[in-house]
LUMFI-86761 format. One line per 4 residues: number of its first residue (from 0); their letters; for each residue x, y, z of N, C-alpha, C. Coordinates in steps of 0.001 Angstrom, whole numbers, plus 500000, padded with zeros to 6 digits. Example, Ala and Ser with C-alpha at 12.3 -4.5 7.8 and 13.67 -1.06 7.14 Angstrom:
2
0> as> 513190:494310:507800:512300:495500:507800:513200:496700:507800  512850:497750:507080:513670:498940:507140:512900:500030:507870
***
This chain:
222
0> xxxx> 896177:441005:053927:895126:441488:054832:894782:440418:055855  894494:441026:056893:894006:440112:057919:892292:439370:057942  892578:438214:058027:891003:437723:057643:890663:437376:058818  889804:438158:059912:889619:437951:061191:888081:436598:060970
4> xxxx> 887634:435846:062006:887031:435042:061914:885459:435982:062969  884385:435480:062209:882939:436478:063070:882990:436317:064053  883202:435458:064737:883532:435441:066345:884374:436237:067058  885558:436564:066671:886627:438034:066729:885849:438926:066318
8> xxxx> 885443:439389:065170:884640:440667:064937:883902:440883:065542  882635:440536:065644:881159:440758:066019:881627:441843:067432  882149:441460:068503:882447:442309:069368:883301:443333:069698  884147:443683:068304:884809:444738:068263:884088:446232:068104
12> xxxx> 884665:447464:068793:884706:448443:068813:885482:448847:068575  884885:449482:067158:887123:450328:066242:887174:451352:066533  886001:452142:067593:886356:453402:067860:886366:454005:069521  887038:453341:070130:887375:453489:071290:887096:454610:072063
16> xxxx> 887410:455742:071629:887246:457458:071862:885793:458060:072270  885323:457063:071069:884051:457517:071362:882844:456055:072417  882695:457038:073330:881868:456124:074530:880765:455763:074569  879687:456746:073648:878305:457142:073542:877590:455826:072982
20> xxxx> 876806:455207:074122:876506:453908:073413:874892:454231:073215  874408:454775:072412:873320:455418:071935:872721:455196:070384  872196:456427:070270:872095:455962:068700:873133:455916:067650  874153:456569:068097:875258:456660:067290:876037:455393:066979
24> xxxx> 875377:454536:067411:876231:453149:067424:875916:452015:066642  876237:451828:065049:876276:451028:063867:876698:449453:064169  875846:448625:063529:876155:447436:063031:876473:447320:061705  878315:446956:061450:878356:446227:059774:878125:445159:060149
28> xxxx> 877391:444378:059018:877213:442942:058771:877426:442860:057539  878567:442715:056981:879191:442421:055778:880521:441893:055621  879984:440666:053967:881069:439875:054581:882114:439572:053249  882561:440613:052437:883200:441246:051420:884184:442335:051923
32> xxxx> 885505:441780:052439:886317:442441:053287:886814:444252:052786  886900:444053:051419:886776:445490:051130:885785:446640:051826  884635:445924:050729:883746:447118:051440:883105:446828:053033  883809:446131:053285:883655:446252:055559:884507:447483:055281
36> xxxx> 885599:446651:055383:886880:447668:056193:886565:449241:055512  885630:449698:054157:886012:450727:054010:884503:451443:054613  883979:450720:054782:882108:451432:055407:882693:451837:056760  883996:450535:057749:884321:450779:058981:885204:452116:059283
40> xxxx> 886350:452744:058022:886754:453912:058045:886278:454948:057779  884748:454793:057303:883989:456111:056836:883529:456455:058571  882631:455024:058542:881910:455391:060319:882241:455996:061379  883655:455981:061363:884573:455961:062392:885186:457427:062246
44> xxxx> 885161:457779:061078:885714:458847:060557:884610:459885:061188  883510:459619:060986:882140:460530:060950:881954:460201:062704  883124:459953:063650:882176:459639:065023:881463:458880:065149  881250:457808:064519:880328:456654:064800:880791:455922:065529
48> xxxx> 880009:455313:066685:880798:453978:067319:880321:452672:066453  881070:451613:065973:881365:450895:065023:881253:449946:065607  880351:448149:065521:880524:446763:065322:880683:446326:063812  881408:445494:063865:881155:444404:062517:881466:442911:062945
52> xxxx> 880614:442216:061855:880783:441477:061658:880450:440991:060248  881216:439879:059800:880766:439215:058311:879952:437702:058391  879298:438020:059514:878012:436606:059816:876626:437315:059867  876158:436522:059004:874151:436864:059358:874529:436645:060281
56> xxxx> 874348:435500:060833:874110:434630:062482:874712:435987:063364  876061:435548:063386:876295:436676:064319:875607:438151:064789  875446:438185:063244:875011:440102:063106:873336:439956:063899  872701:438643:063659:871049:438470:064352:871669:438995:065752
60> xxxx> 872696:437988:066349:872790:437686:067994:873134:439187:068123  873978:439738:067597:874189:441442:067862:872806:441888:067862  871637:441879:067422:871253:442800:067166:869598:442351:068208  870115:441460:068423:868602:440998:069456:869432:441157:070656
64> xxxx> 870659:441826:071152:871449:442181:072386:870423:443268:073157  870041:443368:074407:869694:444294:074833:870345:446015:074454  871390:446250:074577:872290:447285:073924:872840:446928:072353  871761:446319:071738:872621:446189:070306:872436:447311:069855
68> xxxx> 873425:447552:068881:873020:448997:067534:871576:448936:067430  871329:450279:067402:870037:450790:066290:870134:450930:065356  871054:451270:065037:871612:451462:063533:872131:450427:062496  871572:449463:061792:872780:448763:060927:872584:448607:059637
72> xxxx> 873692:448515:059266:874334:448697:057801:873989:447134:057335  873404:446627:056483:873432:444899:056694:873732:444371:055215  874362:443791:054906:874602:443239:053340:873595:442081:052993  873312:442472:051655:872032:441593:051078:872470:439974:051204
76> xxxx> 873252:439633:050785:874138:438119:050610:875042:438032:051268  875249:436978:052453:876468:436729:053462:876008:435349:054143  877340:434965:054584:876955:433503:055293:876053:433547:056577  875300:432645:056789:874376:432344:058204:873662:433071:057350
80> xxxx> 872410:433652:057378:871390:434513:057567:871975:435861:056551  870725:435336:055772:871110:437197:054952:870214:438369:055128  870849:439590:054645:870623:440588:055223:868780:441065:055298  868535:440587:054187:866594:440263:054221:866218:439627:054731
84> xxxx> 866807:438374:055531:865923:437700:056549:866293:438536:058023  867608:439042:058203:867272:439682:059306:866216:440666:059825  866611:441894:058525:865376:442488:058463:863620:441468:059004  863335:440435:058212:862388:440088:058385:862120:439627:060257
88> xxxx> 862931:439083:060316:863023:438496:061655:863097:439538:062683  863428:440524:062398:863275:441792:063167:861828:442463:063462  861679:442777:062760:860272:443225:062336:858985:442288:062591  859689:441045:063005:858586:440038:063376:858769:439810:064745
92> xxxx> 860212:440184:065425:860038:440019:067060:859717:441133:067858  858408:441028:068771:858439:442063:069684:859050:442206:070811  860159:441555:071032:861544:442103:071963:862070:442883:071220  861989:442908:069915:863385:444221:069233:862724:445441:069676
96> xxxx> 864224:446398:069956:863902:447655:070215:863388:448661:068676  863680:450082:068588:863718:450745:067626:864661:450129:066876  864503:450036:065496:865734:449628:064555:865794:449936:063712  867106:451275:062528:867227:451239:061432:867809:450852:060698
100> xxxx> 867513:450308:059664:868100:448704:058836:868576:449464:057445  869797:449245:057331:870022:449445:055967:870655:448950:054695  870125:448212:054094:870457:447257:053209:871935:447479:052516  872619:446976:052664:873786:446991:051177:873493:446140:050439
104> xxxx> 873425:446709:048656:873329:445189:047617:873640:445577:046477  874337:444967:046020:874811:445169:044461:873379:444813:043603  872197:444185:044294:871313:444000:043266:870391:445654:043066  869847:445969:041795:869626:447283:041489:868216:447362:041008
108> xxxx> 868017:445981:040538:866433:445878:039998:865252:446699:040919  864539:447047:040559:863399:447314:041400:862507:446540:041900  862039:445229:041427:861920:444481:042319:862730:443595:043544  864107:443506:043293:864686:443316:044537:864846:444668:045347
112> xxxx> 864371:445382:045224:864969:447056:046457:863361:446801:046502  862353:446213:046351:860856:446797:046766:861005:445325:047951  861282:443866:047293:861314:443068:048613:861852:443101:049913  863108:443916:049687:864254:444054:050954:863375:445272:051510
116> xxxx> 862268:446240:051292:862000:446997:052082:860451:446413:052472  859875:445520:051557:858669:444489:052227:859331:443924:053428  860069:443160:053512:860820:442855:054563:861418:443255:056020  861465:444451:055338:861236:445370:056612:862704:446437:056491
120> xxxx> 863612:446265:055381:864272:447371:055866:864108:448722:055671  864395:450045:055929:864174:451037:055925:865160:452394:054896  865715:451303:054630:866522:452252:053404:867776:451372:052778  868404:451496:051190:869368:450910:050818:870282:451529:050118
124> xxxx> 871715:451187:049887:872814:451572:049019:872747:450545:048475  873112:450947:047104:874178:449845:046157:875026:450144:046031  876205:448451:045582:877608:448756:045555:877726:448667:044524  878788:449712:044155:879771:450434:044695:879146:451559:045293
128> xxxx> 879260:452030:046442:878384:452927:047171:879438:454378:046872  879125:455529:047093:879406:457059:047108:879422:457128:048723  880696:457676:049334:880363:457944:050507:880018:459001:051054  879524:460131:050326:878558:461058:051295:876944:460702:050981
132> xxxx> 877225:459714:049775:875747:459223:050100:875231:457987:051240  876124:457731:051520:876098:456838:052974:875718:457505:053858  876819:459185:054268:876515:458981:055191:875498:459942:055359  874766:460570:053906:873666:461066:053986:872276:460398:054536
136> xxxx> 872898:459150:054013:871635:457853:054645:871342:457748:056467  872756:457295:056286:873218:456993:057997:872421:458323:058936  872856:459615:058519:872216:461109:059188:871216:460626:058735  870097:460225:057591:868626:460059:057956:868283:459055:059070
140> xxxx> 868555:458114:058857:868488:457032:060369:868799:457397:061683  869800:458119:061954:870057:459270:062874:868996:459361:063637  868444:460582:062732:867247:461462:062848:865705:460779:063527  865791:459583:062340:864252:458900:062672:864510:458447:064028
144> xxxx> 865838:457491:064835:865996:457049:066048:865762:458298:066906  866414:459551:066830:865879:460265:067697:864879:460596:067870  864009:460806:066494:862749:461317:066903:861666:460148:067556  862056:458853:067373:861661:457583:068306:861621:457847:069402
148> xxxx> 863101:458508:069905:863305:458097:071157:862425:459509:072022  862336:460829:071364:861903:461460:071562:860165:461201:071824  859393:460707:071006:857929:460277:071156:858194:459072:072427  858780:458552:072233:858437:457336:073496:858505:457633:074917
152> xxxx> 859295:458782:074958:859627:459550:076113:858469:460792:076610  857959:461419:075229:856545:461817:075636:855935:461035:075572  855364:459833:075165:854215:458755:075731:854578:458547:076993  855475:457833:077218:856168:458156:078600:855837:459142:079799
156> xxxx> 855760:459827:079966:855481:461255:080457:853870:461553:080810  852982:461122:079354:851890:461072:078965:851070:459953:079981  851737:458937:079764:851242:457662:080842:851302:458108:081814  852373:458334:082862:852685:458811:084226:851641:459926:084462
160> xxxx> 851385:460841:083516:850455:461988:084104:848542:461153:084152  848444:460496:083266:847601:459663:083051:847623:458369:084810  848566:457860:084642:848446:457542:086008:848257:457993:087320  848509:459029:087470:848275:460165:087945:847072:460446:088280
164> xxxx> 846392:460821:087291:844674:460937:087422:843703:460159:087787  844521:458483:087336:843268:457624:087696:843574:457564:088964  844363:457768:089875:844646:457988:091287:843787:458887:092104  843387:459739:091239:842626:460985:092000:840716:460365:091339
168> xxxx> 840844:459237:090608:839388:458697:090456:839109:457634:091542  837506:458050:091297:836641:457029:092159:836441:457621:093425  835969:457031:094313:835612:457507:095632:836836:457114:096184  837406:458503:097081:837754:459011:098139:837253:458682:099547
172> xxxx> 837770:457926:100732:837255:458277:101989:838038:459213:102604  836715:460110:103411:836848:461314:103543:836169:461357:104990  837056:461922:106286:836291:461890:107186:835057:462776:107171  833950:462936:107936:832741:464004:107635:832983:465134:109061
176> xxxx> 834096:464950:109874:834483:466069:110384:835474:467059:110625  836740:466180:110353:838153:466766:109750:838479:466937:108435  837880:466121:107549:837857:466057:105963:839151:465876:105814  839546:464537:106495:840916:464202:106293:840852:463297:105381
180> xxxx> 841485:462687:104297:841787:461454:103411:842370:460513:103292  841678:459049:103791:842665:458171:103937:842930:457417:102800  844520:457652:102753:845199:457361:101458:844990:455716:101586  845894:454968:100797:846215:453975:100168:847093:453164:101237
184> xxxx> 847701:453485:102045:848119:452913:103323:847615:452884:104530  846306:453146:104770:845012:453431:105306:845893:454916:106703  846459:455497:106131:846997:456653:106853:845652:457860:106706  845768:458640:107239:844630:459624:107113:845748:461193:107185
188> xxxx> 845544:461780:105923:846201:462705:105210:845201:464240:105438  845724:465763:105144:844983:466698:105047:844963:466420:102951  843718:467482:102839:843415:466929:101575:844473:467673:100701  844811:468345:101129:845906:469562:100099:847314:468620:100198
192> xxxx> 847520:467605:100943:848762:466676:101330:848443:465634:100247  847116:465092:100098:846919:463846:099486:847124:463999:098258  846161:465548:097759:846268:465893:096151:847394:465968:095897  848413:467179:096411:849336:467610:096039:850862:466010:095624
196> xxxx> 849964:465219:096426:851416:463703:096262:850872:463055:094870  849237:463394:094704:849107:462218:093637:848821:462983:092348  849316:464774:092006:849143:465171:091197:849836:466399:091192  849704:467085:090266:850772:468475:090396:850165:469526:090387
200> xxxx> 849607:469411:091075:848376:470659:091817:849215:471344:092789  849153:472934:092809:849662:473484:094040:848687:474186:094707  848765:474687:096090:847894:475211:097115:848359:476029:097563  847501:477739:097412:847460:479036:097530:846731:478875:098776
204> xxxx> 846694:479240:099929:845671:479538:101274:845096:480911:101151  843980:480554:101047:842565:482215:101624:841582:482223:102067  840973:482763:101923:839867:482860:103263:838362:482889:102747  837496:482171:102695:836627:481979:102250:835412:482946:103078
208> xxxx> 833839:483416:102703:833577:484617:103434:832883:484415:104723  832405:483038:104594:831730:482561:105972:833170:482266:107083  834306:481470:106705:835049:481898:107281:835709:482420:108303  835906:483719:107290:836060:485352:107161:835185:485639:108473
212> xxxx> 833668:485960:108340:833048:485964:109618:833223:485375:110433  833546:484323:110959:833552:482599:111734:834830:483515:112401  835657:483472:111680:836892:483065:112727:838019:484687:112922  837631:485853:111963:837938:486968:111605:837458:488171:112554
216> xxxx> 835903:488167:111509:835310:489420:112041:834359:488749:113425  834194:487701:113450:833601:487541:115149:833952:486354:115566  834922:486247:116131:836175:485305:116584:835167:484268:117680  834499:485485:118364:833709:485017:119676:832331:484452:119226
220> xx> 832110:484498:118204:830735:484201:117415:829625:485006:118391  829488:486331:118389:828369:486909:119459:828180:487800:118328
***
């Protein structure tokens, strides 16, 4: 077998085909060449786009990447940095994006699976792992990233309409004979021009009843 060195790994993509650099896109950090290479033929199998590496260190620098995985697979024990301090270190920087962490560990006790999730990861296998229970895991992590990405995008949305409004607060200058509005570039706007830019208000035209008399039924005012 080929014993590639973490510096070769870390930046490989074993699945070429697939482009989608999204949530679908896994970090191994494991450094027990069996179960890499066989977590890397399940992933790959299932459409996953695939990194590995068999370095903590490395697997940190992957994963504090602006485009690193959301997703990673991380082994409890490995050289540089193990898979519970990443977790920790994650969960303690507020540059990391969304992240689901998922432990690999041959340890089974219940107090080691309660620290690795104090720590911050979000779900674990033990080895020897079952692989539709992987990738039953993997589809839950899936799920939670989308529905992340989904809320942040309505907060998102939520803000902007919110910004929005405080735009239309406070005093307005308003001429007192054209009732024109001078915006924010000291331009002087009609008011149905000003609202309609700083909110999503639309404007129906009708005729109000004084108006109506004024300019309708006695044009000539006599």
């Amino acid at each position: 077998m080929r014993n590639e060195s973490p510096q070769t790994e870390n930046l490989k993509s074993v699945n070429p085909q697939n482009s989608e650099r999204g949530i679908r896109r896994i970090l191994i950090a494991e450094d027990d060449i069996t179960s890499r290479r066989m977590l890397e033929a399940l992933l790959v199998k299932w459409n996953y786009e695939v990194v590995v590496t068999s370095d903590g260190n490395v697997a940190w620098q992957i994963l504090q990447a602006q485009d690193g995985p959301p997703l990673a697979i991380l082994d409890w024990m490995m050289p540089g940095k193990d898979g519970v301090e990443i977790c920790r270190r994650i969960r303690e920087s507020p540059q990391s994006g969304p992240r689901y962490i998922i432990l690999l560990t041959s340890k089974g006790r219940k107090e080691d699976v309660v620290s690795g999730l104090d720590a911050g990861a979000d779900d674990y296998i033990t080895k020897p792992f079952e692989s539709e229970e992987l990738r039953a895991r993997v589809q839950v992590g899936e799920r939670i990233l989308r529905l992340q990405s989904e809320l942040a995008s309505r907060v998102k949305e939520l803000q902007e309409a919110f910004n929005q409004i405080e735009k239309l607060e406070g005093i307005l200058p308003i001429c007192m004979y054209c009732k024109k509005i001078r915006n924010d570039q000291n331009y002087w706007q009609q008011v149905e021009t000003y609202i309609g830019q700083h909110s999503k208000a639309e404007f129906t035209h009708g005729l109000c009843p004084e108006c109506y008399e004024k300019h309708i039924k006695n044009p000539l005012g006599l």
